[in-house]
C-alpha positions as CSV (number, residue, x, y, z in Angstrom):
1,X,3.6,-14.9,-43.8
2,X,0.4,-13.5,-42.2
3,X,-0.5,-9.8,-41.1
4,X,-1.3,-11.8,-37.8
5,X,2.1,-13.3,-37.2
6,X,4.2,-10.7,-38.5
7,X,2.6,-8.8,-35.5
8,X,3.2,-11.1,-33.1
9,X,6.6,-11.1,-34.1
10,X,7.1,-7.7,-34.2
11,X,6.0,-7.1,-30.9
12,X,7.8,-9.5,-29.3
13,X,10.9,-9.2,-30.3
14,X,12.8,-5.7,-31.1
15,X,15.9,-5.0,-32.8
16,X,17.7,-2.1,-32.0
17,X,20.4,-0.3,-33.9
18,X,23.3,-2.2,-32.8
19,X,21.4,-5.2,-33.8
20,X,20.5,-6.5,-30.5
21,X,17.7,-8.6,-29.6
22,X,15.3,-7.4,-27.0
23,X,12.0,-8.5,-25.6
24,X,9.2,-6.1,-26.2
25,X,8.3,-3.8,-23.1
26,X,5.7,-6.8,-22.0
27,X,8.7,-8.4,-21.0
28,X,9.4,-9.4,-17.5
29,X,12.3,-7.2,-16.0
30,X,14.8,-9.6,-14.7
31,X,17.5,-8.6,-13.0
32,X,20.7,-11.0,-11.8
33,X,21.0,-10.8,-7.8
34,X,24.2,-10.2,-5.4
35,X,23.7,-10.9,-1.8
36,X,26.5,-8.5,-0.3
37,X,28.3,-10.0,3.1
38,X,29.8,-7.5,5.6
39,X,32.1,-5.2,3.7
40,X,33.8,-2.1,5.1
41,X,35.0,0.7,2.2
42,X,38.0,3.3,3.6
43,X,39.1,6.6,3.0
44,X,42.7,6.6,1.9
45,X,43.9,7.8,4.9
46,X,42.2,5.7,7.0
47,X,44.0,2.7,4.3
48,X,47.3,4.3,5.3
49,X,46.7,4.6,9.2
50,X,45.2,0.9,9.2
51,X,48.5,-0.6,6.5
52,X,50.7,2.0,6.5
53,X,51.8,5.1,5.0
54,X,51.5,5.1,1.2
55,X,49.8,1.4,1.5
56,X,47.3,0.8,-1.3
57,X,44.2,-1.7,-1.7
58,X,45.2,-4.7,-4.0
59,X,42.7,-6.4,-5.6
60,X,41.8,-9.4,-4.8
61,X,38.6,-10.0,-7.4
62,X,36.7,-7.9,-9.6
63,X,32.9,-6.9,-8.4
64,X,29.9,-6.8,-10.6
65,X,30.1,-3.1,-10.9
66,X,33.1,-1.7,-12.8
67,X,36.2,-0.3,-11.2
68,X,34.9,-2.0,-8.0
69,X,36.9,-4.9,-6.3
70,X,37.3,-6.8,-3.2
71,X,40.2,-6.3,-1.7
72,X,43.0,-8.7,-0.4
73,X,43.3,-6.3,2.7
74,X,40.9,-7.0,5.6
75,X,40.2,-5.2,9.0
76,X,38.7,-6.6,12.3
77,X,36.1,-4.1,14.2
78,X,35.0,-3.6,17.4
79,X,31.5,-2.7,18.3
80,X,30.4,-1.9,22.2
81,X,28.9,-5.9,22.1
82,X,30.9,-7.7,19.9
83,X,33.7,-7.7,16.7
84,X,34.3,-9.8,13.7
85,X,38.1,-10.5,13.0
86,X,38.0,-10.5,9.1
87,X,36.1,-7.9,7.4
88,X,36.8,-7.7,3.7
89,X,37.7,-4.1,2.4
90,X,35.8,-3.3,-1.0
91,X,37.8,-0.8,-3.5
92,X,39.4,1.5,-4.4
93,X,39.4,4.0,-1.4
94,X,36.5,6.2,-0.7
95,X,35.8,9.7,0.3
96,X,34.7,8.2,3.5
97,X,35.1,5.4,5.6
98,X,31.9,3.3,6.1
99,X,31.0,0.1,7.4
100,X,28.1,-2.4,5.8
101,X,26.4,-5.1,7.8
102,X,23.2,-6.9,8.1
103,X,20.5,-6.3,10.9
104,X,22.2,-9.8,12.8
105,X,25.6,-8.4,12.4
106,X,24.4,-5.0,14.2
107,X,23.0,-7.1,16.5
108,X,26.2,-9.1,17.3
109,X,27.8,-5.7,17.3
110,X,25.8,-4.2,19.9
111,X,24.5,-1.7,17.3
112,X,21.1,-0.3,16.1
113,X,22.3,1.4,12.6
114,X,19.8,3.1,10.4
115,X,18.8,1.7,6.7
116,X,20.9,3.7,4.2
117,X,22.0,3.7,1.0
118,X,25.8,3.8,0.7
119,X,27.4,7.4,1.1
120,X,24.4,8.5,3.4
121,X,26.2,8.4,6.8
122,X,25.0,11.0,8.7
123,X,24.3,10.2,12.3
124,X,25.3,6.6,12.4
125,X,27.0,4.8,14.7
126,X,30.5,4.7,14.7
127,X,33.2,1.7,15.1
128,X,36.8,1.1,15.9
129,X,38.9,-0.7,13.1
130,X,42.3,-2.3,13.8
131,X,44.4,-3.3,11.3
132,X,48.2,-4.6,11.0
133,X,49.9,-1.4,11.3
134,X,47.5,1.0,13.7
135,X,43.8,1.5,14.1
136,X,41.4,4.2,14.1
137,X,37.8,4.6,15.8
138,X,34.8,6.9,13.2
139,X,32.2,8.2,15.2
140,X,29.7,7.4,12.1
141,X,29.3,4.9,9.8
142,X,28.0,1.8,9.9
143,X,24.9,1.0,8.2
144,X,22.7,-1.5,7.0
145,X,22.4,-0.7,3.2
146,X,19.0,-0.2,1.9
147,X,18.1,-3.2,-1.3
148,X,19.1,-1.5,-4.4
149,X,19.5,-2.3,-7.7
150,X,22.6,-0.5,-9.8
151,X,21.0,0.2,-13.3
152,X,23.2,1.2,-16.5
153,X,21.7,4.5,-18.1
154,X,20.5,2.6,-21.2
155,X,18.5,-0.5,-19.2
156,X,16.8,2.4,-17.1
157,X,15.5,4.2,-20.1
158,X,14.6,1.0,-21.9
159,X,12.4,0.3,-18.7
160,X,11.2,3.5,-18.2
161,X,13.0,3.4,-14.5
162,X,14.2,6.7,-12.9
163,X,17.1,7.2,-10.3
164,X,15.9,6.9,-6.6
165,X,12.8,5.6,-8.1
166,X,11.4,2.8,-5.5
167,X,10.6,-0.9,-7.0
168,X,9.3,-4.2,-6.0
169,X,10.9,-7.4,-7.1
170,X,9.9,-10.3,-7.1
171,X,12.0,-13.4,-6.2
172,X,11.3,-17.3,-6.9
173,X,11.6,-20.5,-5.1
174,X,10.6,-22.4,-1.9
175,X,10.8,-19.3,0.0
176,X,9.5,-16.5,-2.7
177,X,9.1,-13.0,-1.9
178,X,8.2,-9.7,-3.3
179,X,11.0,-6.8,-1.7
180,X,9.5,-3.7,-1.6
181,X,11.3,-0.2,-1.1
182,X,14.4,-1.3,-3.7
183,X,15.9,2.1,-4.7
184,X,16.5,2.1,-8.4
185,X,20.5,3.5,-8.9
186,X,21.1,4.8,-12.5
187,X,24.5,6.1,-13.6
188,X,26.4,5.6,-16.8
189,X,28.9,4.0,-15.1
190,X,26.6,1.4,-13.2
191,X,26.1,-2.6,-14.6
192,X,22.7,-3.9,-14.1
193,X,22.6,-6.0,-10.7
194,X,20.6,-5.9,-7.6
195,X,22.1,-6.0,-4.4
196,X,20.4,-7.4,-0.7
197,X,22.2,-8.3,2.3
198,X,22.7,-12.1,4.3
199,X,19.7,-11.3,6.0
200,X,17.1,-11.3,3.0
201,X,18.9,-13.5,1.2
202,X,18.8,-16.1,3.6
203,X,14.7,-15.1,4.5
204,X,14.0,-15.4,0.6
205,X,16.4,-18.5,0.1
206,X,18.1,-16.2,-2.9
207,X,21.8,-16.9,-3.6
208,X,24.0,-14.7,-5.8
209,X,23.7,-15.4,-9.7
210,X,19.7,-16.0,-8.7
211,X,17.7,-13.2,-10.6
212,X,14.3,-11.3,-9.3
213,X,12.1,-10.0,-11.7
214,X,10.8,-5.6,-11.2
215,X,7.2,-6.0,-10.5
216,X,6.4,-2.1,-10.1
């Protein structure tokens, strides 16, 4: 076997110590995609107000990230324009109560919420919720949730990504694009997946299982 192939080889493939394959770092950086419907996530006491004292969140189906799961529960809310009767509850319960929807569903709302990423809800608009057993009006937030992309701690070090670190990615297809201002999320508790709301998936033509690739 040549010098010159068994360079090529080597950098092309790596084998780390668990004996996994990888691409060398001249690989593209493809990441699978989740486009993320309206989804409302509820503090435990909001979860007992809306279902009832002691109620719970019961799962439904798992999420891409683990420990996460959509509910079987769902809430309508109310906005000063419009509502939508059947908004699925992600889980478990939260600190805090906070509502996700795309720039149309703000719009159908009669709401103008700021881009955030989840857990930033400081002055946003509020909503009512209603559910079978009472309901309960938050005076903040709803948001639109800023493109991300959940990163385990090992794929972030093995691309050189840092937490809150701001990509572009690339997407494929009839109606390509590049999104810019994705906020890398690293945590040892994350699974690698990229999340953008109905709105840019439907612009880009991307459907969940597609995969974008980092470009910067």
């Amino acid at each position: 076997m040549s010098r010159a192939f068994l360079a090529l080889y080597w950098g092309y493939i790596l084998v780390c110590e668990k004996g996994w394959l990888f691409m060398s770092e001249a690989e593209s950086k493809k990441v699978p995609v989740g486009v993320s419907a309206r989804h409302i996530h509820l503090s435990q006491e909001h979860v007992e107000v809306l279902f009832g004292a002691g109620a719970k969140l019961t799962e439904f189906k798992p999420l891409s990230q683990p420990g996460q799961f959509a509910a079987n529960e769902t809430v309508a809310v109310f906005g000063p324009k419009g509502s939508f009767p059947k908004v699925r509850i992600l889980g478990p319960a939260r600190k805090a109560t906070q509502l996700e929807v795309s720039r149309t569903d703000a719009f159908s709302l009669g709401l103008n919420p700021p881009v955030r990423e989840s857990g930033n809800i400081e002055n946003t608009p509020g909503i009512r919720i209603v559910g079978p057993a009472g309901e309960v009006t938050v005076d903040h937030g709803v948001i639109v949730a800023a493109r991300h992309i959940h990163f385990h701690t090992s794929d972030a070090e093995r691309w050189g990504i840092g937490d809150k670190q701001l990509l572009k990615v690339r997407v494929g297809g009839e109606r390509g694009v590049v999104f810019e201002q994705v906020v890398a999320r690293v945590s040892d508790s994350f699974a690698l997946d990229m999340h953008i709301d109905t709105d840019e998936g439907n612009a880009a033509g991307v459907n969940t299982g597609d995969f974008g690739e980092i470009v910067d």
